[in-house]
C-alpha positions as CSV (number, residue, x, y, z in Angstrom):
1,X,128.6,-70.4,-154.4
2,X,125.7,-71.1,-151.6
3,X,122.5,-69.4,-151.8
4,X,123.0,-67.3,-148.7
5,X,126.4,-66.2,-150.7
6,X,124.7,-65.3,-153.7
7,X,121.9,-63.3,-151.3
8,X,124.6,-61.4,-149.7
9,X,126.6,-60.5,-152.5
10,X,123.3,-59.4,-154.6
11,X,122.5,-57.1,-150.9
12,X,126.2,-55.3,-151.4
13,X,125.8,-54.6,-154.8
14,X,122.1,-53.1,-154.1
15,X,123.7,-51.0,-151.2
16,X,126.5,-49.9,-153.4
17,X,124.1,-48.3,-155.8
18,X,122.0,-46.7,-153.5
19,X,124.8,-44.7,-152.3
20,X,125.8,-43.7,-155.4
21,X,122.5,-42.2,-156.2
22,X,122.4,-40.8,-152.9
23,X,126.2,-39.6,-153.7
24,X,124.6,-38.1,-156.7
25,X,121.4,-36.3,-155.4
26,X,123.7,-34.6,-152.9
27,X,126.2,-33.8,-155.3
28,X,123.3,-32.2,-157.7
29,X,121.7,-30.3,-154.7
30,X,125.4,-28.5,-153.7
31,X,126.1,-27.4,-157.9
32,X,122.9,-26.2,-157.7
33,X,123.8,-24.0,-154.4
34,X,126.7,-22.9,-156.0
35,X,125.1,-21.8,-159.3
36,X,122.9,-20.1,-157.3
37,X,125.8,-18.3,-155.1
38,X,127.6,-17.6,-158.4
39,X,124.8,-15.8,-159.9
40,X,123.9,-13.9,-157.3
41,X,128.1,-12.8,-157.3
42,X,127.8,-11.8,-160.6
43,X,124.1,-9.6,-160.0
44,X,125.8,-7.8,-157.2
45,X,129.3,-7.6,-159.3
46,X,127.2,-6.2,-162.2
47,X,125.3,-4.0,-159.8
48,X,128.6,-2.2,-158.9
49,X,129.8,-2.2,-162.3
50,X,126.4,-0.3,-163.2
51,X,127.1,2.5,-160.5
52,X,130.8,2.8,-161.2
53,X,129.5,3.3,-164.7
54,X,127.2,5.8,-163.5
55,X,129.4,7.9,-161.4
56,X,131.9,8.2,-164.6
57,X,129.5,9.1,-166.7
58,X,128.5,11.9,-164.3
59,X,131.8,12.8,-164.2
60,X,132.5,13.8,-167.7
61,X,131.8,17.0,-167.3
62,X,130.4,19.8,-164.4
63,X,128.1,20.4,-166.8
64,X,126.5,16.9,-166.8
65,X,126.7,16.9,-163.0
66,X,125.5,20.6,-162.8
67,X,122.3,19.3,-165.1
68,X,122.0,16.6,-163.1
69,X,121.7,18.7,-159.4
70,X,119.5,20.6,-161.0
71,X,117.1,18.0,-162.6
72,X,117.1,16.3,-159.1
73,X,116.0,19.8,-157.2
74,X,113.3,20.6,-159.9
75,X,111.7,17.3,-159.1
76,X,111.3,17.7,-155.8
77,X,107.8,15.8,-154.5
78,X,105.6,15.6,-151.5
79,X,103.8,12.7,-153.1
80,X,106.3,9.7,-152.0
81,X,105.3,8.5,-149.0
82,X,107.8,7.7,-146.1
83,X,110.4,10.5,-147.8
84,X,109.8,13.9,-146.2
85,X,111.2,17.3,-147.9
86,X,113.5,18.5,-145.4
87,X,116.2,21.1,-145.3
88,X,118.3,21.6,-142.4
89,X,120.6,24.8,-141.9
90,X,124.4,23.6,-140.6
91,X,127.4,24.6,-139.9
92,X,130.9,22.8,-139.3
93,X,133.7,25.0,-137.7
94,X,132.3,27.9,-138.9
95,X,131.4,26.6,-142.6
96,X,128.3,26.9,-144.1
97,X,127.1,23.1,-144.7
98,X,123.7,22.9,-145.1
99,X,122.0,19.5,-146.1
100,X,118.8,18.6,-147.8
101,X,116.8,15.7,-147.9
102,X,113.9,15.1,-150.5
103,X,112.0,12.5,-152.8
104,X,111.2,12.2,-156.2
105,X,109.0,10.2,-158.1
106,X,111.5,9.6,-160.4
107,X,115.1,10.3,-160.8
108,X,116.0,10.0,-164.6
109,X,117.2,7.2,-167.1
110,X,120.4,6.2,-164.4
111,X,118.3,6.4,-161.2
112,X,114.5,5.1,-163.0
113,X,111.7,5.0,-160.0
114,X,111.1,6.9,-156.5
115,X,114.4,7.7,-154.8
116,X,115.0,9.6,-151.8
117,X,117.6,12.4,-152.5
118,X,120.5,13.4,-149.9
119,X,122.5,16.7,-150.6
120,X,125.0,17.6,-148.6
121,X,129.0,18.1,-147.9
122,X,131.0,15.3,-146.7
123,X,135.0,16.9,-145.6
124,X,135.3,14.5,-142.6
125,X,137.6,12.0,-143.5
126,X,136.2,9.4,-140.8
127,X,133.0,8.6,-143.0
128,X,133.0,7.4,-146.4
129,X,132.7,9.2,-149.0
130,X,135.3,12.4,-147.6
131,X,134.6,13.9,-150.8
132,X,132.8,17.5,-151.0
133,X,129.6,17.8,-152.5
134,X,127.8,14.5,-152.2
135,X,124.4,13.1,-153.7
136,X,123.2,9.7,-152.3
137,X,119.9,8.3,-153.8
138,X,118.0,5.7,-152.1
139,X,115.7,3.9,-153.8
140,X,111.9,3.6,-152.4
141,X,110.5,1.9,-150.8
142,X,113.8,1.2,-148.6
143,X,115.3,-1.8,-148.8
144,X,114.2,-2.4,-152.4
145,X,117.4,-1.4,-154.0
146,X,121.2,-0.1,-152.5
147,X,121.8,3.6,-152.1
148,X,124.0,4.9,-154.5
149,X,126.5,7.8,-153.8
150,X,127.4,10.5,-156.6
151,X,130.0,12.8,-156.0
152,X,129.1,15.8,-157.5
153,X,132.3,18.5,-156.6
154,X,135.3,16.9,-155.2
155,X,136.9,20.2,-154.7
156,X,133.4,22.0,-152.2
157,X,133.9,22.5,-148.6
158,X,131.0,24.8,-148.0
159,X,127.2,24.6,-149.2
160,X,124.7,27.3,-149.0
161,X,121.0,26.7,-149.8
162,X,117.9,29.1,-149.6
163,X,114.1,28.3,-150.0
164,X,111.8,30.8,-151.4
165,X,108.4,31.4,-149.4
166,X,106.9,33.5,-151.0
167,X,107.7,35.8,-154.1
168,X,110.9,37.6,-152.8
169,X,110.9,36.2,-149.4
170,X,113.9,33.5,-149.2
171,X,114.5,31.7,-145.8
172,X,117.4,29.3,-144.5
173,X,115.5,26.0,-143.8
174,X,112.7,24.3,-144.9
175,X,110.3,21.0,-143.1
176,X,107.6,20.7,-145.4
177,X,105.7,18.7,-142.5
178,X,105.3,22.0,-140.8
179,X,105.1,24.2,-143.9
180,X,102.3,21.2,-145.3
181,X,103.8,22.3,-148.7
182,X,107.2,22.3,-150.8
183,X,108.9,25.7,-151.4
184,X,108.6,27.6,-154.5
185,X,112.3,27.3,-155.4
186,X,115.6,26.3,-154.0
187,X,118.9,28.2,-154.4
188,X,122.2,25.9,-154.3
189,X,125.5,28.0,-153.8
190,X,128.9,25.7,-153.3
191,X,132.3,27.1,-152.2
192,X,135.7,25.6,-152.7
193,X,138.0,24.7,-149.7
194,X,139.7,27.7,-148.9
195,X,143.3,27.6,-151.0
196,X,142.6,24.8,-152.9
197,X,142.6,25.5,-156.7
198,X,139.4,24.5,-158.5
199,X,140.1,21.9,-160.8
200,X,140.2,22.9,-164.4
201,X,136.1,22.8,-166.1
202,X,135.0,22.5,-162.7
203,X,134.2,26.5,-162.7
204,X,130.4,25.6,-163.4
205,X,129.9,24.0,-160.4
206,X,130.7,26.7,-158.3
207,X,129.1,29.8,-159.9
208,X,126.9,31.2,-160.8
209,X,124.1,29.6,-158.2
210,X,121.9,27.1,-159.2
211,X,118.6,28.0,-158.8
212,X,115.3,25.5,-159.1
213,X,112.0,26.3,-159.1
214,X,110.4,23.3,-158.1
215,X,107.3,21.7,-160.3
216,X,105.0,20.6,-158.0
217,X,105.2,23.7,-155.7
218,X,103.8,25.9,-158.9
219,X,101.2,23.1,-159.2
C-alpha cells in the first residue's frame, strides 16, 4: 500500500474514534439529564405520597382533625411577615360561610415551619376541593414549598366564626391590620348540609364549638 494510502486510512480510523468519544460524551450528558428528571419524579411523587399520608392520618378520627383546627387557631401570629390575620364575614345563598386567613410560626410535626393558614367552606363543585370544611397551608415564604389542602368535615356546608374584643364583647370579623392586634380568642361553629346525615364519629366536629384563645394575643 502507498504512503498516501496508509495516511488516509490512519485519518479514517482517527476520525472514527473521535466520533465515538464524541458519541460518548453526548451519550453521558443525556443519562445524566435523565437521572436528573427521574429524581426529581420521584421528589415530587414522594412529596404527594407524604401529603396523602398526611390527609389519612388526619382522617382517623374527628378527634385528631378537631385537635388539629384547634392547635392551628391557638397559634395564631402577627409575627410572620407577608401573612396578615384576616377574618372575613360571608355568606353563600343565605349560608353562613365565613373564612379566615392567618399565619403561624409553626404548624406542628406534619406542617414543621411558617405556614399561612386558610379556613373556610368549599360546596361549589366548580373548584377543587368541593369538600366542606377545608384547611389549606401554605408554606412561607411563598413559593418555598406547595400548599397542602386538609379536608377537615366532608359533611359542613355552613361555618360560623366569632372574635373576642374584649372580655365578653364578640364581633363577626376581624383585620388585624386595622385592629394593629390579634383577637383574644376565636369561636369555630360548623353545620352539616341541611338533610344530610353526619357521618358516624364525625359528631365532634360539629358540636360543641370550638373555642381558641389565642397565645400571642394574651402575650
Amino acid at each position: 500500500m502507498s504512503h498516501g494510502g496508509l495516511r488516509c486510512a490512519a485519518g479514517r480510523r482517527t476520525s472514527i474514534r473521535g466520533f465515538t468519544l464524541v458519541e460518548l460524551l453526548v451519550a453521558l450528558a443525556v443519562a445524566g439529564g435523565v437521572a436528573l428528571a427521574a429524581q426529581q419524579v420521584l421528589a415530587t411523587a414522594l412529596d404527594a405520597r407524604a401529603r396523602s399520608r398526611t390527609q389519612r392520618e388526619l382522617a382517623l378520627s374527628a378527634a385528631a382533625r378537631r385537635a388539629a383546627l384547634e392547635a392551628w387557631l391557638r397559634a395564631a401570629t402577627l409575627s410572620v411577615p407577608g401573612a396578615p390575620f384576616l377574618a372575613m364575614r360571608r355568606d353563600d345563598g343565605g349560608m353562613r360561610t365565613d373564612e379566615l386567613t392567618f399565619a403561624v410560626a409553626d404548624a406542628g410535626a406534619l406542617y414543621p415551619g411558617p405556614h399561612r393558614i386558610r379556613v373556610w367552606v368549599d360546596r361549589n363543585p366548580a373548584i377543587s376541593p368541593d369538600d366542606g370544611l377545608v384547611v389549606e397551608l401554605l408554606p412561607l415564604p411563598a413559593g418555598s414549598g406547595p400548599a397542602d389542602t386538609v379536608v377537615l368535615a366532608p359533611a359542613a356546608a355552613r361555618l360560623w366564626l366569632r372574635y373576642l374584643d374584649a372580655p365578653g364583647r364578640w364581633v363577626d370579623a376581624w383585620d388585624a391590620e386595622e385592629a394593629g392586634r390579634l383577637p383574644l380568642a376565636i369561636e369555630l361553629r360548623i353545620a352539616p348540609v341541611p338533610g344530610l346525615a353526619v357521618p358516624p364519629g364525625e359528631e365532634l366536629l360539629f358540636a360543641p364549638p370550638v373555642v381558641a384563645a389565642l397565645a400571642e394575643a394574651g402575650r
